[in-house]
C-alpha positions in Angstrom: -2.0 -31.7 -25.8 -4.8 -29.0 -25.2 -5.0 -27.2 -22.2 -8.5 -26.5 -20.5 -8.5 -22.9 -20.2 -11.9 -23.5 -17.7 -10.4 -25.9 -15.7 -9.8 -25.3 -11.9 -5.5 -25.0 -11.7 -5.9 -22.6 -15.0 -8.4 -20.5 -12.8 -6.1 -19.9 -10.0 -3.4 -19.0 -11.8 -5.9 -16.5 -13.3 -7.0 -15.4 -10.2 -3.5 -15.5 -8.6 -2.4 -12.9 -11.6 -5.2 -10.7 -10.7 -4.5 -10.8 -7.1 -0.7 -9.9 -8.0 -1.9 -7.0 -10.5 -4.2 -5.4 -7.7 -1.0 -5.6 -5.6 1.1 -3.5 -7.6 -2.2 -0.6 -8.3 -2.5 -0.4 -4.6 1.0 -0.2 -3.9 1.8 2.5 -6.9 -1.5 4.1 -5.7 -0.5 4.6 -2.1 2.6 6.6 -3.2 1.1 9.0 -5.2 1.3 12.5 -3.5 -2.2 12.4 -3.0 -3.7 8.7 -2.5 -7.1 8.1 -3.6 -8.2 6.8 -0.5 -11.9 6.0 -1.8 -10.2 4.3 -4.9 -7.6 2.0 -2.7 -10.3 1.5 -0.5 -12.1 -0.3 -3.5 -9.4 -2.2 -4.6 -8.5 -3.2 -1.3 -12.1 -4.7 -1.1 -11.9 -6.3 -4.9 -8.2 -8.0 -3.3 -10.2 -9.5 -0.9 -12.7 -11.0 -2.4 -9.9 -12.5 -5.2 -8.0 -14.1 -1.9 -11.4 -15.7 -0.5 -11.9 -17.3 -4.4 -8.4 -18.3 -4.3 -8.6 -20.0 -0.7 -12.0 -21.7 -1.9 -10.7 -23.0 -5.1 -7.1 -24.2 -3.1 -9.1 -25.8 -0.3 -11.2 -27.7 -3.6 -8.0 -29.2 -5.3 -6.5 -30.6 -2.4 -7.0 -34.0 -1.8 -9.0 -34.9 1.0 -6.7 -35.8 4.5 -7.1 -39.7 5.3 -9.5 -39.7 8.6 
């Protein structure tokens, strides 16, 4: 069986990997003996914006609640 690589549960384990990824550059970032505080700063942002595209696409492939 083929697996969509476009469709929505492939995209948020995409975007889920990316999320973790920036986790791990911030976190080795902030112990560096100087931090680049401009350069956390932007991936702090980019994090951000990948956990607001995960909540969307989450909220999207749950089934609607019965009223």
């Amino acid at each position: 069986m083929k697996s969509n690589l476009h469709s929505p549960s492939r995209q948020l384990i995409d975007l889920r990997m990316m999320h973790a990824d920036l986790d791990a550059r911030i976190d080795l970032g902030a112990l560096e003996a100087v931090p680049d505080e401009f350069l956390l700063r932007r991936l702090k942002k980019q994090r951000l914006a990948l956990r607001d595209q995960i909540d969307c696409l989450e909220r999207a492939l749950q089934p609607p609640e019965p009223a």
